[in-house]
N, C-alpha and C positions, 0 to 999 in steps of 0.2 A: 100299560106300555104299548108303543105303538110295532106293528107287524114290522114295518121295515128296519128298527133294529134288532131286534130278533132273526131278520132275512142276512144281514150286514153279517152278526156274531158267529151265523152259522156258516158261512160261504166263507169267512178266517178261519174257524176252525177247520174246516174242510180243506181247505188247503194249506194249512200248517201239518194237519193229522197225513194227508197226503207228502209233503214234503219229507216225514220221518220213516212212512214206510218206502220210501223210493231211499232213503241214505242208512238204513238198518236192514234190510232184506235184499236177500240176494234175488232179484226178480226173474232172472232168467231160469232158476231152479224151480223156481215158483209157478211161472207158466209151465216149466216142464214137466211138475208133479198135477197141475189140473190139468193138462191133455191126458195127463197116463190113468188119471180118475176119470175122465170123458170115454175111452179107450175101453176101459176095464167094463162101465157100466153098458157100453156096446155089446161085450161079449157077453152080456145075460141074454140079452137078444138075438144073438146069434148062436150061441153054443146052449138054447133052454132045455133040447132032449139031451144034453150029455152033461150028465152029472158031475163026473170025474172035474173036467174046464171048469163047470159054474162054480166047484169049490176052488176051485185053483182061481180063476178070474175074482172071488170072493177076497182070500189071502190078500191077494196083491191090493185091490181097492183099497183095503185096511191099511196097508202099509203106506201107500199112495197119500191117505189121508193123512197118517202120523208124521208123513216128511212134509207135507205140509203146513201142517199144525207146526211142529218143532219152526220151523221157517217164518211163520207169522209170530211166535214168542215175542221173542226182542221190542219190535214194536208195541204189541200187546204190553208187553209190562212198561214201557217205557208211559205209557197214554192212559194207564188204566186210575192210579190213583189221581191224573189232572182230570180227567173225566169224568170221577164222578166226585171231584170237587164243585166242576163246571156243571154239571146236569145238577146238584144242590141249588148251586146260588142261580140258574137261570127256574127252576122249578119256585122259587122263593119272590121272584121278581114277575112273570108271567104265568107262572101256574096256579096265582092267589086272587083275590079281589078281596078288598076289605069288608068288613061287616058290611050288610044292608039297613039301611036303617030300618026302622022300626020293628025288625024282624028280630025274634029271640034267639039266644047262641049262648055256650054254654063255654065257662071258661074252669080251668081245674087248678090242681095242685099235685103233685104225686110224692109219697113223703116215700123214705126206703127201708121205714121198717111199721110195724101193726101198731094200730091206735093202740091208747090205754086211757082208762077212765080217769086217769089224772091230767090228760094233756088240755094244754089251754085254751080256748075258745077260738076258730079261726075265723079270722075279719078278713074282709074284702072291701076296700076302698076306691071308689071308682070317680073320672071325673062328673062334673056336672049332665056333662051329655050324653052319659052312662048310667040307667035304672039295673041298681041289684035288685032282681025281683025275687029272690027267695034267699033262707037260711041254707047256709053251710051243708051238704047230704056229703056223708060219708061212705064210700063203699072198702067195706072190709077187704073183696077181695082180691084188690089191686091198691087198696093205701091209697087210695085217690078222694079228694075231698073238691066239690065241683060248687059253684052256681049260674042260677042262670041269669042271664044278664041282657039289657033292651039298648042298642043309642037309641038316643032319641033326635039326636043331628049328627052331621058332620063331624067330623073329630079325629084330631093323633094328638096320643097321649098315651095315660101310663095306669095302670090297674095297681094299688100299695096292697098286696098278703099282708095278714101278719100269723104264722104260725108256731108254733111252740114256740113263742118270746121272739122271734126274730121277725123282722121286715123287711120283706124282698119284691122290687117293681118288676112288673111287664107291661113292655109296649101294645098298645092297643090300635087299631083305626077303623076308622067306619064312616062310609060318605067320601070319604078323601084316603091319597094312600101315599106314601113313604117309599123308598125306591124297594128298598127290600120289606115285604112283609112275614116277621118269624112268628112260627106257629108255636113255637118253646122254644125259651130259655133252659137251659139243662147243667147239670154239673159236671156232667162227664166230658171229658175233652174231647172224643169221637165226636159225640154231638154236636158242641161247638165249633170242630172244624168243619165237619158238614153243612152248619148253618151260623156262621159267625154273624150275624147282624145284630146280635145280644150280645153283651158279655156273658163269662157263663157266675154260675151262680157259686157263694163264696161255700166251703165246704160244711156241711151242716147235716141237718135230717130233711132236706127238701130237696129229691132229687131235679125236678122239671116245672115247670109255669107254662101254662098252656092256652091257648086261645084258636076258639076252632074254624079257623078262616074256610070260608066253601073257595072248591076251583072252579077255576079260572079257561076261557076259553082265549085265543088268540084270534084277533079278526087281518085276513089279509086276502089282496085282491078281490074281495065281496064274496068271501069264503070264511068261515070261522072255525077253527079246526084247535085241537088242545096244542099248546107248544111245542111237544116233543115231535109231532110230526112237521110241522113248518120247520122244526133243527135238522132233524135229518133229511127231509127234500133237498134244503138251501146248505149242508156240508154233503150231501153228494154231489149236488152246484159245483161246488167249493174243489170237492177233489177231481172232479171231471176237467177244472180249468187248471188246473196245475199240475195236472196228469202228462 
């Protein structure tokens, strides 16, 4: 995905995020408790041989800080679960690159309860431009049952399990990539909102499907830096212009 939307996303967010604490905080209280914390941490420096102030200067900083904080609340909670709905789906879209070809990568399954020597044999069915290079390995002590896996071109597509009797796909890509790339499909609904580009998976003994995509760097202005810093450069952009 290219740096300028990513520049675009963060520079809206940045000034919407700006817009809510300018109409949920009372700002004027706000500068007034960071001068009195500016204020307070002077008097270390002024008052360092007298003990008695520097605990008293101490108290008040504390308190300075707590009206603070109480003061930034509101917003905070208002921004907190969009945010890290948002920091998911941009982490899924920018923070991924699809397999490499020819490069080996290991894809899993995690079931939610311990193998038994009666469970059925698990398959991995992959497309054409996907070599399963080994059987099935089992680790006891996560329930996780893994192989590893080569493209050998280009490809989106889909990986068919089949474990204790049932049969569940995951999206795959390698060489080419899909807007969102998910790294699991999961059964748990947290997980699926965190990362809805899967459905999640139907209730059973398979909690997650897994594919282990390497990250991703972002390239902008002839600079290549991981996403989350080019977001927050370009939302303090963002809130500096609508400030």
């Amino acid at each position: 995905m290219t740096g300028w939307s990513l520049i675009a996303i963060g520079v809206l967010c940045g000034a919407v995020m700006m817009w809510v604490f300018r109409r949920t905080t009372d700002l004027a209280a706000a500068r007034v408790a960071g001068k009195q914390m500016l204020a307070h941490f002077a008097e270390f420096r002024l008052f360092f041989d007298e003990p008695r102030l520097i605990w008293r200067a101490q108290k008040e900083l504390i308190a300075a800080n707590l009206r603070w904080l109480v003061l930034m609340l509101p917003p905070a909670l208002i921004l907190a679960l969009p945010a890290v709905w948002l920091f998911a789906g941009l982490d899924a879209i920018y923070g991924r690159q699809p397999l490499p070809v020819g490069a080996p990568t290991v894809v899993s399954a995690r079931m939610d309860n311990p193998f038994d020597t009666e469970d059925a044999p698990a398959t991995l069915e992959a497309p054409a431009a996907i070599a399963v290079e080994t059987p099935p390995v089992r680790s006891a002590a996560d329930s996780r049952i893994s192989w590893r896996v080569r493209p050998l071109g280009p490809m989106c597509g889909s990986l068919r399990f089949t474990l204790r009797g049932r049969t569940l796909d995951k999206t795959i890509s390698a060489g080419c990539r899909t807007l969102f790339l998910s790294r699991g499909r999961s059964r748990s609904l947290l997980a699926f909102l965190l990362e809805p580009g899967e459905s999640r998976l139907p209730a059973g003994e398979v909690d997650a499907l897994e594919v282990d995509y390497p990250s991703a760097d972002v390239k902008f202005a002839g600079m290549t830096l991981p996403w989350i810093v080019w977001f927050l450069l370009a939302s303090a952009g963002g809130a500096l212009l609508a400030s």
